[in-house]
N, CA, C and O atoms as a GROMACS GRO file, in nm:
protein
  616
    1UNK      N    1  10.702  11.716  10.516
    1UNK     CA    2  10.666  11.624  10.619
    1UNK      C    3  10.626  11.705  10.744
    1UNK      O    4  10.664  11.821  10.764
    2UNK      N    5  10.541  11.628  10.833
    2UNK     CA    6  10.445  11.732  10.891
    2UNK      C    7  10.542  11.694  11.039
    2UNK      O    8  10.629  11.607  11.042
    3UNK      N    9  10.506  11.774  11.149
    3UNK     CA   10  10.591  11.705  11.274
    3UNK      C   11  10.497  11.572  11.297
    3UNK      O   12  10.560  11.474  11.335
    4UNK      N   13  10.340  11.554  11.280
    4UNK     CA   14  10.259  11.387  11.326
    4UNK      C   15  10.358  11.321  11.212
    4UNK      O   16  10.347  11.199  11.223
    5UNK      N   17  10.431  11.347  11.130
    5UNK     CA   18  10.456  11.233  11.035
    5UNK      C   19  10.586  11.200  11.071
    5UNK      O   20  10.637  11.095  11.032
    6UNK      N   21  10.647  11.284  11.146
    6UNK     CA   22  10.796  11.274  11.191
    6UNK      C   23  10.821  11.181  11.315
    6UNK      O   24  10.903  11.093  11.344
    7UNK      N   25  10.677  11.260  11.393
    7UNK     CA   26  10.632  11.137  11.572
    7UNK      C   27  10.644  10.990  11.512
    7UNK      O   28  10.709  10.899  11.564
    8UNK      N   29  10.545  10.978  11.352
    8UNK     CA   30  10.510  10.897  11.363
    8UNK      C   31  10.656  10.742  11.342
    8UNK      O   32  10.686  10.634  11.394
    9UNK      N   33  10.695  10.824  11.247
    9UNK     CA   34  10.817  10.748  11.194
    9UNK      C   35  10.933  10.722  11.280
    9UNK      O   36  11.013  10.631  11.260
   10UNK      N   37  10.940  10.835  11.410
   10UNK     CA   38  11.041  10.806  11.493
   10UNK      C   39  10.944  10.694  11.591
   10UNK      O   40  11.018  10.634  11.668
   11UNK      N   41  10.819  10.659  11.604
   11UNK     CA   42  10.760  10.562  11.659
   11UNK      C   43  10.801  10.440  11.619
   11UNK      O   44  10.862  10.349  11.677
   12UNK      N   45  10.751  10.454  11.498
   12UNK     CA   46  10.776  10.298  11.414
   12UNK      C   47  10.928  10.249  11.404
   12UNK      O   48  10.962  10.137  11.368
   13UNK      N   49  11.012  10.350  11.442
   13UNK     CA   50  11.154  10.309  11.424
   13UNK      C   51  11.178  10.217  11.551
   13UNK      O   52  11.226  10.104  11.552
   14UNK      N   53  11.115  10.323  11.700
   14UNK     CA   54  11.121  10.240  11.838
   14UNK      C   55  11.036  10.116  11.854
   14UNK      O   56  11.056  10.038  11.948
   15UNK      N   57  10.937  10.096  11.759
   15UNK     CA   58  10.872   9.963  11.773
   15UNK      C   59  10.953   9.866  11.723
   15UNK      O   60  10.959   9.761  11.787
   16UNK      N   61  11.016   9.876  11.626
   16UNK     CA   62  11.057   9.783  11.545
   16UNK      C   63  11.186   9.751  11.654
   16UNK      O   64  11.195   9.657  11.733
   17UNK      N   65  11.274   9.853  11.632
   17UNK     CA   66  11.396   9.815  11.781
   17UNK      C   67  11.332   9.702  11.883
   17UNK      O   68  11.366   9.584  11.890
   18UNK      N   69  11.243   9.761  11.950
   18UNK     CA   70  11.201   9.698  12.052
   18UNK      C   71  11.167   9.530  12.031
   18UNK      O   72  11.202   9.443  12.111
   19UNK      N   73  11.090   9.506  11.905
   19UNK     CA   74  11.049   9.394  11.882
   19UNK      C   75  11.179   9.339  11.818
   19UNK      O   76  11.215   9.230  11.861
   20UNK      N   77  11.239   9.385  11.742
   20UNK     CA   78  11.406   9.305  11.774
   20UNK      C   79  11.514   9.295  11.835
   20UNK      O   80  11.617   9.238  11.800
   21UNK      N   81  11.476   9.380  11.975
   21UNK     CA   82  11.535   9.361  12.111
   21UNK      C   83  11.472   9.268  12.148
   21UNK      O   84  11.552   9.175  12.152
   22UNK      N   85  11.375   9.232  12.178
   22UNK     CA   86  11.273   9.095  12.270
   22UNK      C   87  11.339   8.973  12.188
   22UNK      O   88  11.389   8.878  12.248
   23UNK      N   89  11.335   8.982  12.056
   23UNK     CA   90  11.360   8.829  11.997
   23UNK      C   91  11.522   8.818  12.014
   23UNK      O   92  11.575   8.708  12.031
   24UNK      N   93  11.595   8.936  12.009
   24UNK     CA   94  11.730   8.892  12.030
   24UNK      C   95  11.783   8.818  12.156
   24UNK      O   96  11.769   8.865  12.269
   25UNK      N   97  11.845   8.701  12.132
   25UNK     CA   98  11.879   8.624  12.198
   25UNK      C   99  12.000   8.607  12.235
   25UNK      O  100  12.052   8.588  12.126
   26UNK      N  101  12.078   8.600  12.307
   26UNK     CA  102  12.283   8.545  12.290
   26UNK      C  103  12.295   8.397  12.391
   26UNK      O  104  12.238   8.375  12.498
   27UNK      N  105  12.361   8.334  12.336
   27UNK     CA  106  12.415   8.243  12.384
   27UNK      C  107  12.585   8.260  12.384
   27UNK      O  108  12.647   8.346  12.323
   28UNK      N  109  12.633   8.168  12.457
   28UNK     CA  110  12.771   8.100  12.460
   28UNK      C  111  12.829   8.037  12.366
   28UNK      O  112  12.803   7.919  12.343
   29UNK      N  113  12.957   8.137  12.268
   29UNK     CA  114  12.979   8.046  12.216
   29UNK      C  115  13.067   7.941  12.255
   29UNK      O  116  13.152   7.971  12.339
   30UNK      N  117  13.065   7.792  12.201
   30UNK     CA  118  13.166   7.690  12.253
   30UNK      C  119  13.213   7.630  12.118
   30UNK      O  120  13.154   7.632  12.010
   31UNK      N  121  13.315   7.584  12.145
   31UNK     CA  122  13.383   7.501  12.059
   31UNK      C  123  13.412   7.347  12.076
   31UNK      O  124  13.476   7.302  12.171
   32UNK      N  125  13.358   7.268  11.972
   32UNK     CA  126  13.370   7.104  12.030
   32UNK      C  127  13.444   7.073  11.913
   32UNK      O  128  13.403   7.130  11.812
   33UNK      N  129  13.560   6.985  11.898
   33UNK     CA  130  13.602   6.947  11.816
   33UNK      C  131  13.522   6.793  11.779
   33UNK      O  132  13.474   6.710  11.856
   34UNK      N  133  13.530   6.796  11.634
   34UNK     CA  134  13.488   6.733  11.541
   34UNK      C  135  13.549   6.566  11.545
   34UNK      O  136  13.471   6.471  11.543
   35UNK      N  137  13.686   6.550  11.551
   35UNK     CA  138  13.739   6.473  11.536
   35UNK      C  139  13.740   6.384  11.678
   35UNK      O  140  13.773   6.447  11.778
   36UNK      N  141  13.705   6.244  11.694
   36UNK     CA  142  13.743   6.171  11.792
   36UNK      C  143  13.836   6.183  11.875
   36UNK      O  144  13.824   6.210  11.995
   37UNK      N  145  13.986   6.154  11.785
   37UNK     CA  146  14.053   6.160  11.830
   37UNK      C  147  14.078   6.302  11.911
   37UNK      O  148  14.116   6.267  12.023
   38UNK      N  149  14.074   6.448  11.906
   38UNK     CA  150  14.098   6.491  12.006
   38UNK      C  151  13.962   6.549  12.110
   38UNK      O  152  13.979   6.630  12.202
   39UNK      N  153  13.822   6.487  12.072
   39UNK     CA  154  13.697   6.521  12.159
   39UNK      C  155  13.710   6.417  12.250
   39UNK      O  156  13.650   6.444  12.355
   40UNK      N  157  13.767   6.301  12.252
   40UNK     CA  158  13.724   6.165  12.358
   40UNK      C  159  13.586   6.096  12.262
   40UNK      O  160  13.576   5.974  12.262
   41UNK      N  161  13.510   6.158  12.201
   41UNK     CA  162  13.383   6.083  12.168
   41UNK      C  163  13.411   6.000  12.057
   41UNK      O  164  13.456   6.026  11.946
   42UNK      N  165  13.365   5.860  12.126
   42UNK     CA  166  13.366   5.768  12.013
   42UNK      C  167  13.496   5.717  11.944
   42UNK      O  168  13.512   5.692  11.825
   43UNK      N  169  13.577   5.709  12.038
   43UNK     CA  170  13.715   5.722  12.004
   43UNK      C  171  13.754   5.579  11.997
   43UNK      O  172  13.732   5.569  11.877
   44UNK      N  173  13.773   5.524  12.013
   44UNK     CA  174  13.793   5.356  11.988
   44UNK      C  175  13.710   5.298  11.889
   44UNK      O  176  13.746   5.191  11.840
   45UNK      N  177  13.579   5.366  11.841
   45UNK     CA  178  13.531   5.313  11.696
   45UNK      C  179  13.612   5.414  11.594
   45UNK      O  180  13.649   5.373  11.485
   46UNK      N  181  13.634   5.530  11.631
   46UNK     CA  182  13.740   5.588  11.527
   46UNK      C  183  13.853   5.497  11.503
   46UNK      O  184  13.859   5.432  11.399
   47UNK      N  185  13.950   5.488  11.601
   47UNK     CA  186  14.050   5.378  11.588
   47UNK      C  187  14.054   5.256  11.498
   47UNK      O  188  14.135   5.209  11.417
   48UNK      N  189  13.891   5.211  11.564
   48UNK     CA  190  13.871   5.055  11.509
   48UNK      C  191  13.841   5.079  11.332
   48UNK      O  192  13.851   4.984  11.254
   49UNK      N  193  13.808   5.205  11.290
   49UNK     CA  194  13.765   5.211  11.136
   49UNK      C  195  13.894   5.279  11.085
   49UNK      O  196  13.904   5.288  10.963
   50UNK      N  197  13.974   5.318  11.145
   50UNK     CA  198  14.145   5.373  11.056
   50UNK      C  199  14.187   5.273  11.068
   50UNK      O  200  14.276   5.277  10.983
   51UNK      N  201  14.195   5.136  11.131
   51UNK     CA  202  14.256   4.973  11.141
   51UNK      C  203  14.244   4.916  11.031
   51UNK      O  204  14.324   4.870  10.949
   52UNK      N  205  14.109   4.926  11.040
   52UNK     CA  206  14.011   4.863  10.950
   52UNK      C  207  14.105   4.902  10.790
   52UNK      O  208  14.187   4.830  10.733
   53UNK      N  209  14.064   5.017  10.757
   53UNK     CA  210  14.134   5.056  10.640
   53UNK      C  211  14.261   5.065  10.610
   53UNK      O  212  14.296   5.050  10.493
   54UNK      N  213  14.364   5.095  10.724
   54UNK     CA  214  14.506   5.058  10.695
   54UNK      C  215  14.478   4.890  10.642
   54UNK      O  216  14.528   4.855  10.535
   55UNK      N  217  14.394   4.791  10.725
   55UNK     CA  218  14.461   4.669  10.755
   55UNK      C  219  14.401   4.654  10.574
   55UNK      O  220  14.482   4.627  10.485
   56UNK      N  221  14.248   4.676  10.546
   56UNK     CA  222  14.220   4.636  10.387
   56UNK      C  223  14.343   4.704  10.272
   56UNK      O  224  14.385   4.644  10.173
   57UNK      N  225  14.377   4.818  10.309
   57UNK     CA  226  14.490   4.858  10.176
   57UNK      C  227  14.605   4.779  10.198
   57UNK      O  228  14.675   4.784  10.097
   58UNK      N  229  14.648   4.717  10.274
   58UNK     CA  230  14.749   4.645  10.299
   58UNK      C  231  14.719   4.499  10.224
   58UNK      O  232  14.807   4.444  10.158
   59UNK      N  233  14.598   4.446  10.239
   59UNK     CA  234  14.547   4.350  10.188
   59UNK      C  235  14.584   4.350  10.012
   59UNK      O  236  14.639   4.276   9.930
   60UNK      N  237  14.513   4.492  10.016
   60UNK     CA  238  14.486   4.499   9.873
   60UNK      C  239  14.640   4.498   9.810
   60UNK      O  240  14.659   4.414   9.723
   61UNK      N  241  14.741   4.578   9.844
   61UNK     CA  242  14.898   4.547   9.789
   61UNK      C  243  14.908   4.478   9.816
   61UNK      O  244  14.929   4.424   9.707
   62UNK      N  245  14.920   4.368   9.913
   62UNK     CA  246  14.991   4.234   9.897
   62UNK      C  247  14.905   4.153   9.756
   62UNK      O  248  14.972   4.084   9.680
   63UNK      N  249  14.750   4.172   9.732
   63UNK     CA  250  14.696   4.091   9.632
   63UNK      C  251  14.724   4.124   9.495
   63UNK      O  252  14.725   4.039   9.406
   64UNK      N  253  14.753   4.267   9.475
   64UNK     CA  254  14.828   4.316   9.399
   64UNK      C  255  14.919   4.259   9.315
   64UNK      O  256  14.923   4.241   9.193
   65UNK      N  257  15.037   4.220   9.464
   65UNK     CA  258  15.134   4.175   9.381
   65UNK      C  259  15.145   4.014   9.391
   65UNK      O  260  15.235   3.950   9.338
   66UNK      N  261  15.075   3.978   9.441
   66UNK     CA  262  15.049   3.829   9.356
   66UNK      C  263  15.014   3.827   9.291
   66UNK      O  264  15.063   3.743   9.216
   67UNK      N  265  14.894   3.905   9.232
   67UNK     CA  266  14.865   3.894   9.073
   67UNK      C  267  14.959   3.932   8.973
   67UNK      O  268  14.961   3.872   8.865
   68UNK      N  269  15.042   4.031   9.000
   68UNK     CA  270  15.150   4.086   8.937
   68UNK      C  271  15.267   4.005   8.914
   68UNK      O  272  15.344   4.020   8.820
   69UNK      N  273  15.276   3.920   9.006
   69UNK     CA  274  15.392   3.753   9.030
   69UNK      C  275  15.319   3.704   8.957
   69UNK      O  276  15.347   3.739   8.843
   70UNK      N  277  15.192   3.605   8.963
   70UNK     CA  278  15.183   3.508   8.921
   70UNK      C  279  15.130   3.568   8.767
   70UNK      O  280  15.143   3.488   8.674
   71UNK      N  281  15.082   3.676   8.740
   71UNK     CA  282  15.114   3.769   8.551
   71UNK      C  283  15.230   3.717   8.512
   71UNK      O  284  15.224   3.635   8.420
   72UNK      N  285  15.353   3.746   8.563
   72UNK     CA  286  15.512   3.736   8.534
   72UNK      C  287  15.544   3.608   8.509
   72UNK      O  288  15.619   3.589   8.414
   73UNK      N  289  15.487   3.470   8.599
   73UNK     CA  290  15.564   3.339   8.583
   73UNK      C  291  15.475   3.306   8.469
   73UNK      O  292  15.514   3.232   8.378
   74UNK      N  293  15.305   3.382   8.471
   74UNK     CA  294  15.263   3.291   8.327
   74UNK      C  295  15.340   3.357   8.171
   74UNK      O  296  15.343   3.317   8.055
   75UNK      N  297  15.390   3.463   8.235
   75UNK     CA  298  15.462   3.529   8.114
   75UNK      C  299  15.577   3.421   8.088
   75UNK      O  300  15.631   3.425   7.977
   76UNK      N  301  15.600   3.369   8.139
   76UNK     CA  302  15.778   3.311   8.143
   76UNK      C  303  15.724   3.217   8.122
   76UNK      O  304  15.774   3.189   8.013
   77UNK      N  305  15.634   3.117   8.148
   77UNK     CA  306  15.609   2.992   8.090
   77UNK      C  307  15.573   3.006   7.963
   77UNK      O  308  15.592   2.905   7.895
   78UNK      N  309  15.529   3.096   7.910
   78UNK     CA  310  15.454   3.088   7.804
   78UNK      C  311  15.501   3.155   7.668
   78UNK      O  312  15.430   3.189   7.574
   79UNK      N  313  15.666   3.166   7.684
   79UNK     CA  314  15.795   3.242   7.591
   79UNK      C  315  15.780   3.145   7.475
   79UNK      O  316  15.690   3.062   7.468
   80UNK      N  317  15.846   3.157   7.411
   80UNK     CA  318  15.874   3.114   7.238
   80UNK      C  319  15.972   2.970   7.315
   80UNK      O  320  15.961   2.851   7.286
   81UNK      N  321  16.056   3.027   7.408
   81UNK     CA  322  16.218   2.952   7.436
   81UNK      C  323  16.138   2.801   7.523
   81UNK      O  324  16.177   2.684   7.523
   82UNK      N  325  16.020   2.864   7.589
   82UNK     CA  326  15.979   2.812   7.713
   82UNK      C  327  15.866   2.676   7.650
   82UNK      O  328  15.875   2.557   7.680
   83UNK      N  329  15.763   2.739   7.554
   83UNK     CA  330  15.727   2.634   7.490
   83UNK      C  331  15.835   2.516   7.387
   83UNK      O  332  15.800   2.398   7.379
   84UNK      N  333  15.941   2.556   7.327
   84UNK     CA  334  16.042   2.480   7.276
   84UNK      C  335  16.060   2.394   7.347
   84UNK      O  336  16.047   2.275   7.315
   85UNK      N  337  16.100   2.447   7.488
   85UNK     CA  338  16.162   2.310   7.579
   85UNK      C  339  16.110   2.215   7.593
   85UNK      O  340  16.147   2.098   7.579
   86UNK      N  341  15.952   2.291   7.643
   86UNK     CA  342  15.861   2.196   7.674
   86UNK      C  343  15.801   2.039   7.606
   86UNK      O  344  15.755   1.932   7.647
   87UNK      N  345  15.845   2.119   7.448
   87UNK     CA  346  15.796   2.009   7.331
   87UNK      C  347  15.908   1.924   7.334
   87UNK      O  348  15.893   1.812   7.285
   88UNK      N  349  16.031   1.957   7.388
   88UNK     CA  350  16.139   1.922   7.313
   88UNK      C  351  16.137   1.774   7.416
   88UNK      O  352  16.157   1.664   7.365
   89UNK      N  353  16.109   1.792   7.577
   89UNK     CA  354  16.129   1.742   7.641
   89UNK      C  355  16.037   1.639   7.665
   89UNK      O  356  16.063   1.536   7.728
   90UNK      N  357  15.936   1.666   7.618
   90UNK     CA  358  15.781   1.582   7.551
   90UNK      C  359  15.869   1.469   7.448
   90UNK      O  360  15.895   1.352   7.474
   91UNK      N  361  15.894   1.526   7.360
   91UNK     CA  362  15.931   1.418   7.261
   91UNK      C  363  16.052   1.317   7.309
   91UNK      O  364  16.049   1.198   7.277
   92UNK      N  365  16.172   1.381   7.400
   92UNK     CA  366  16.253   1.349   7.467
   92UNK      C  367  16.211   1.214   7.566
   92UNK      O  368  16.278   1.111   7.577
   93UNK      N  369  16.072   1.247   7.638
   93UNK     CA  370  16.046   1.139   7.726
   93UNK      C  371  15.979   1.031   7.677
   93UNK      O  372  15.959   0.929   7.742
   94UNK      N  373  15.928   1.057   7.512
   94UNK     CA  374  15.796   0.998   7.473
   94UNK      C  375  15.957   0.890   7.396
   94UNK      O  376  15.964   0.772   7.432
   95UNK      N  377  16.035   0.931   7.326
   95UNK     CA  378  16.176   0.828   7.264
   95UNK      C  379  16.186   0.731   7.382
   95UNK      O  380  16.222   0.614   7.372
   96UNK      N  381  16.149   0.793   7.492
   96UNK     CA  382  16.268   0.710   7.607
   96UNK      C  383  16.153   0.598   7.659
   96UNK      O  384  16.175   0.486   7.706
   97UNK      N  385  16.060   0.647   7.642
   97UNK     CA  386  15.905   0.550   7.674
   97UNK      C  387  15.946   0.433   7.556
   97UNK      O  388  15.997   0.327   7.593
   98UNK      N  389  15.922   0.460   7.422
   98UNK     CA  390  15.924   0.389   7.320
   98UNK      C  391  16.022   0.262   7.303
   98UNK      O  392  16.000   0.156   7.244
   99UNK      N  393  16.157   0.313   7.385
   99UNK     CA  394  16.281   0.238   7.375
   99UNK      C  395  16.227   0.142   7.526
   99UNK      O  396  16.214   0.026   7.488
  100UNK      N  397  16.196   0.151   7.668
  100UNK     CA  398  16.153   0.070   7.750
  100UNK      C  399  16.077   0.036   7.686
  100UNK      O  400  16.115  -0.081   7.680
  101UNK      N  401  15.951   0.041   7.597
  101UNK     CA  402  15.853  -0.065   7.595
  101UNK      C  403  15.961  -0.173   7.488
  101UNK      O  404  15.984  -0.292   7.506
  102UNK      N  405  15.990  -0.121   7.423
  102UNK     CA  406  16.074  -0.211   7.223
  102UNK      C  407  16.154  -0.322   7.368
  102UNK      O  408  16.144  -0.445   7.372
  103UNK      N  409  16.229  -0.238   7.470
  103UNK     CA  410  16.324  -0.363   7.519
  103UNK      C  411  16.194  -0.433   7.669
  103UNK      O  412  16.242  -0.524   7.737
  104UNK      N  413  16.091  -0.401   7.695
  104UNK     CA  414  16.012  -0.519   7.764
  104UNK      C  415  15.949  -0.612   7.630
  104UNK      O  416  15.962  -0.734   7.620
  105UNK      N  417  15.892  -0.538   7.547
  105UNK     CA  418  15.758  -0.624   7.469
  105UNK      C  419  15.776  -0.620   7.334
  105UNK      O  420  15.691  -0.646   7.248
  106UNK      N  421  15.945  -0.568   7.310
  106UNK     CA  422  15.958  -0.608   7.164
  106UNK      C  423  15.990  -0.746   7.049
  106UNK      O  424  15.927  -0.849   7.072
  107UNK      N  425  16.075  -0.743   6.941
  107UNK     CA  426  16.110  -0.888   6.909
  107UNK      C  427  16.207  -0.961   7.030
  107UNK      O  428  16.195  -1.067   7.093
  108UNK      N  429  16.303  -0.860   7.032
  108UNK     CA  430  16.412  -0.905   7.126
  108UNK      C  431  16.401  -0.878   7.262
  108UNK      O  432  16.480  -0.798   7.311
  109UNK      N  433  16.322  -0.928   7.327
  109UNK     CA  434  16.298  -0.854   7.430
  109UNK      C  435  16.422  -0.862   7.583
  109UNK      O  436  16.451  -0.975   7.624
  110UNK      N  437  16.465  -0.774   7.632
  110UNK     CA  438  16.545  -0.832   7.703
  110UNK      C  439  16.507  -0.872   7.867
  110UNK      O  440  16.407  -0.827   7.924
  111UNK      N  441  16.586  -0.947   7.918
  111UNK     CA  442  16.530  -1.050   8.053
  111UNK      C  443  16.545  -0.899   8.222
  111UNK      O  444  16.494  -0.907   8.334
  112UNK      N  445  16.614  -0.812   8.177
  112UNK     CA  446  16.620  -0.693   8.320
  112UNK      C  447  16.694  -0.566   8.231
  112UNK      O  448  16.722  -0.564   8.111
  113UNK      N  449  16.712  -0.473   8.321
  113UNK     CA  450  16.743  -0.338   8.261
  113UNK      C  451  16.758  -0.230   8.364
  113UNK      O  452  16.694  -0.252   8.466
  114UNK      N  453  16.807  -0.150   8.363
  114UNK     CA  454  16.792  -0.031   8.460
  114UNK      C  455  16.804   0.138   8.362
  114UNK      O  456  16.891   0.165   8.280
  115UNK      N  457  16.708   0.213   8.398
  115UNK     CA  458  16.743   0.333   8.356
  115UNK      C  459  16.739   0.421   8.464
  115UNK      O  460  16.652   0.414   8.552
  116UNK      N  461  16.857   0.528   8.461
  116UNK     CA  462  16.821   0.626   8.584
  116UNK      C  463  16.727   0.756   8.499
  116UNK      O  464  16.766   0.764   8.382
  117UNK      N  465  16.642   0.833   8.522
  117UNK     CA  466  16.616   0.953   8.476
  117UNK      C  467  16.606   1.046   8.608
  117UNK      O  468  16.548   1.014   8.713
  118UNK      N  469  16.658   1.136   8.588
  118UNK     CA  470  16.654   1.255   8.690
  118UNK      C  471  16.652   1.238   8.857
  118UNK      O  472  16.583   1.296   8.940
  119UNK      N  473  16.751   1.142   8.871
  119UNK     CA  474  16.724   1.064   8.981
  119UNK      C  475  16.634   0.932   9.030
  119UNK      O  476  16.650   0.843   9.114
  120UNK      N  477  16.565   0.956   8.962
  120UNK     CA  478  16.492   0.823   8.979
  120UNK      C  479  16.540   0.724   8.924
  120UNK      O  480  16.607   0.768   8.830
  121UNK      N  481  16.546   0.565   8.928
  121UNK     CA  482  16.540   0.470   8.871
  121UNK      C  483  16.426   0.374   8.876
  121UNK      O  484  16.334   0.350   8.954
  122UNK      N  485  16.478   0.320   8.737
  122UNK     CA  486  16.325   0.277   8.640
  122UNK      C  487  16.433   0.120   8.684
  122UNK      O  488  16.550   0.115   8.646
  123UNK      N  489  16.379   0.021   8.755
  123UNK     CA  490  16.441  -0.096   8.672
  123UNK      C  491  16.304  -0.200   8.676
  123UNK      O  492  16.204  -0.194   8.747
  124UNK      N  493  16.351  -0.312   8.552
  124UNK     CA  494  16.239  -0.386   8.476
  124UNK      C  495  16.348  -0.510   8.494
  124UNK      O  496  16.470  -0.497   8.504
  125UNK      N  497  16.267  -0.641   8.497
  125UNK     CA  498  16.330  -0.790   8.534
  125UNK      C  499  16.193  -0.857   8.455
  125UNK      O  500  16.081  -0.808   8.474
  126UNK      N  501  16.211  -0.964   8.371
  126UNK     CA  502  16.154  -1.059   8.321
  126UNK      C  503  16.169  -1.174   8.379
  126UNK      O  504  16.282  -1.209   8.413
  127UNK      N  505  16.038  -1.273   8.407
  127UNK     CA  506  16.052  -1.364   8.388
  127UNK      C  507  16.055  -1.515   8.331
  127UNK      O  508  16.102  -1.628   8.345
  128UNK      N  509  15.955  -1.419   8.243
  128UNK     CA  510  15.912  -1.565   8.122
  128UNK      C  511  15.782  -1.512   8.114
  128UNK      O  512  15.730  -1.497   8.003
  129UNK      N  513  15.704  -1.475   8.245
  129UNK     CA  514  15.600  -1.506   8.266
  129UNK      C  515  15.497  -1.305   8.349
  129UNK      O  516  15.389  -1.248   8.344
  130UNK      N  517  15.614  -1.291   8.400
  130UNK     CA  518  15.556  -1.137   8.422
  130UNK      C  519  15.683  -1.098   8.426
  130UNK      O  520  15.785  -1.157   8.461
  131UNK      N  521  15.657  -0.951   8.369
  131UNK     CA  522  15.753  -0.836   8.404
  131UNK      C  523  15.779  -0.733   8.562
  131UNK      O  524  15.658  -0.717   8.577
  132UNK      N  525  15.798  -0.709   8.600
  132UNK     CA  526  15.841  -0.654   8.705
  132UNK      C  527  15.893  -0.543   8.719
  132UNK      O  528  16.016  -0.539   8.720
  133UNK      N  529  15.801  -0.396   8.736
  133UNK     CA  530  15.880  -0.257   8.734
  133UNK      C  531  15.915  -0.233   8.843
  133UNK      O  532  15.854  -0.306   8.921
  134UNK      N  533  16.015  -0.136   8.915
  134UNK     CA  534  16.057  -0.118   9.045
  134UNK      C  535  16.084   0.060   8.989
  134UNK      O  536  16.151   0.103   8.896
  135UNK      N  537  16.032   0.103   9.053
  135UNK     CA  538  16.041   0.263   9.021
  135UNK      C  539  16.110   0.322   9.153
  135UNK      O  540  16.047   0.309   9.258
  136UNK      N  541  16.214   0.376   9.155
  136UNK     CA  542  16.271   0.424   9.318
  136UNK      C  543  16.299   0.568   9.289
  136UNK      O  544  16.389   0.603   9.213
  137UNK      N  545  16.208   0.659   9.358
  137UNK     CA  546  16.210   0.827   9.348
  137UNK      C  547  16.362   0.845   9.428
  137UNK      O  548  16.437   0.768   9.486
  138UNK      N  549  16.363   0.957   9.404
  138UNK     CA  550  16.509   1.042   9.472
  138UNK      C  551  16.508   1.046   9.604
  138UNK      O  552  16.609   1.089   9.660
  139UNK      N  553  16.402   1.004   9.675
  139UNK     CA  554  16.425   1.002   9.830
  139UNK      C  555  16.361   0.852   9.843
  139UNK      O  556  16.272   0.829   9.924
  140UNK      N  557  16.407   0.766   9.769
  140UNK     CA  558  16.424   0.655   9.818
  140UNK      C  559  16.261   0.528   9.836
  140UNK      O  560  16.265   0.407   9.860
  141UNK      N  561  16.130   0.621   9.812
  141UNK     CA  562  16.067   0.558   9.783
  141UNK      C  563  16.011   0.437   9.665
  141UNK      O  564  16.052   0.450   9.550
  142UNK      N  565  15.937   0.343   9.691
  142UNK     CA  566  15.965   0.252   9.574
  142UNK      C  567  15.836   0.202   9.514
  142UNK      O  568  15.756   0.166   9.600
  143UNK      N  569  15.793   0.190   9.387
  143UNK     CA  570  15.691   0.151   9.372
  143UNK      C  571  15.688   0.015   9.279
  143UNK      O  572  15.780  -0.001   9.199
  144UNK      N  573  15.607  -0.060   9.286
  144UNK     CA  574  15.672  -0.195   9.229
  144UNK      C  575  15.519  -0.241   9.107
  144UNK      O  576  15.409  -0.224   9.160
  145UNK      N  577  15.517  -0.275   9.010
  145UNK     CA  578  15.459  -0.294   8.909
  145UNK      C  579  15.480  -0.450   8.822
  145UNK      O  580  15.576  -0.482   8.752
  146UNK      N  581  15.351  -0.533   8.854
  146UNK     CA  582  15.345  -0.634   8.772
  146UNK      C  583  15.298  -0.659   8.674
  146UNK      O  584  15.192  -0.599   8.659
  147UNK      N  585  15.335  -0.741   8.569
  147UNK     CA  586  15.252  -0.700   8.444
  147UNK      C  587  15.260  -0.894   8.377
  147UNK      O  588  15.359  -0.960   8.344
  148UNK      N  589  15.172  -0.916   8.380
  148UNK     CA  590  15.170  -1.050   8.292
  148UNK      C  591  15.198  -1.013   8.187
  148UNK      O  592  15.157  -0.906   8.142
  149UNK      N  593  15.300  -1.121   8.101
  149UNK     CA  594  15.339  -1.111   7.965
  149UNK      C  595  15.246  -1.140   7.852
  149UNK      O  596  15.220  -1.061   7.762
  150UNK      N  597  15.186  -1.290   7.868
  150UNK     CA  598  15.117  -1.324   7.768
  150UNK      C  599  14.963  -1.310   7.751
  150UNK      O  600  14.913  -1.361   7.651
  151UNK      N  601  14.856  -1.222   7.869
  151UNK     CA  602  14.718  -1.168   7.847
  151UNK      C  603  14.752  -1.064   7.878
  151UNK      O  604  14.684  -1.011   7.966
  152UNK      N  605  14.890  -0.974   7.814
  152UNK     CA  606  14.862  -0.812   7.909
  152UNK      C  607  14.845  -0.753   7.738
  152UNK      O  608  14.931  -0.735   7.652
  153UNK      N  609  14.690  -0.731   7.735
  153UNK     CA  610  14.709  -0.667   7.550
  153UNK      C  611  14.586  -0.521   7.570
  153UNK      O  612  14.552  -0.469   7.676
  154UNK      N  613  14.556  -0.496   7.474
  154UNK     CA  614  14.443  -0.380   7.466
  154UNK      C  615  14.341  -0.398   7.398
  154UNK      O  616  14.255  -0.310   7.392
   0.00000   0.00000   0.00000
């Protein structure tokens, strides 16, 4: 290498420096935090969207477990023990139907009657001419039912 080739290369070394001295730039560095909560920015819509989502997951467990309740009571209605009753108590009310109609509109029919069921009372009075139901619920309300004897047919 010649000394022009040595000028030349220690040239090109100071150009190049130079032209990435001019473009080099510095700034300040700063630090801004990210998060609302400790920048101030936007800080009450931060708030208002962590509300937001506490208040929907809260939603969502409570719906949870109503579905999870009302899973459980259809489970329990719907037992081996649970349908038994049900039939049992079917046929139970349907005897007790059969026996009021045999004593309003049977051969022997009788002239009054009273049955209590589960608090309520059923009472029935004849008169020749209409029957007369008086139904009185457990708190005392009353409902009253006429029935002609001789055009009451199907």
């Amino acid at each position: 290498m010649t000394i022009f080739d040595k000028g030349l290369a220690i040239f090109g070394v100071i150009v190049v420096i130079l032209v990435i001295a001019v473009d080099a730039k510095a700034d300040q560095m700063v630090h801004k935090f990210k998060n609302p909560s400790f920048s101030g920015n936007n800080t009450s819509s931060h708030y208002l969207t962590i509300e937001n989502q506490e208040f929907n997951r809260k939603e969502a467990i409570k719906a949870e477990i109503e579905a999870y309740q009302d899973e459980l009571a259809r489970e329990a209605k719907n037992t081996t023990l649970a349908r038994f009753i049900r039939n049992l108590e079917s046929r139970i009310y349907a005897q007790l139907s059969r026996q009021l109609v045999e004593n309003l509109f049977g051969e022997n029919p009788s002239d009054s009657g009273q049955v209590e069921l589960e608090g309520n009372i059923i009472e029935y009075e004849s008169d020749g001419e209409y029957i007369t139901l008086k139904i009185t619920d457990a708190e005392g309300n009353e409902t009253i039912i006429t029935l002609p004897i001789g055009s009451f047919t199907f």
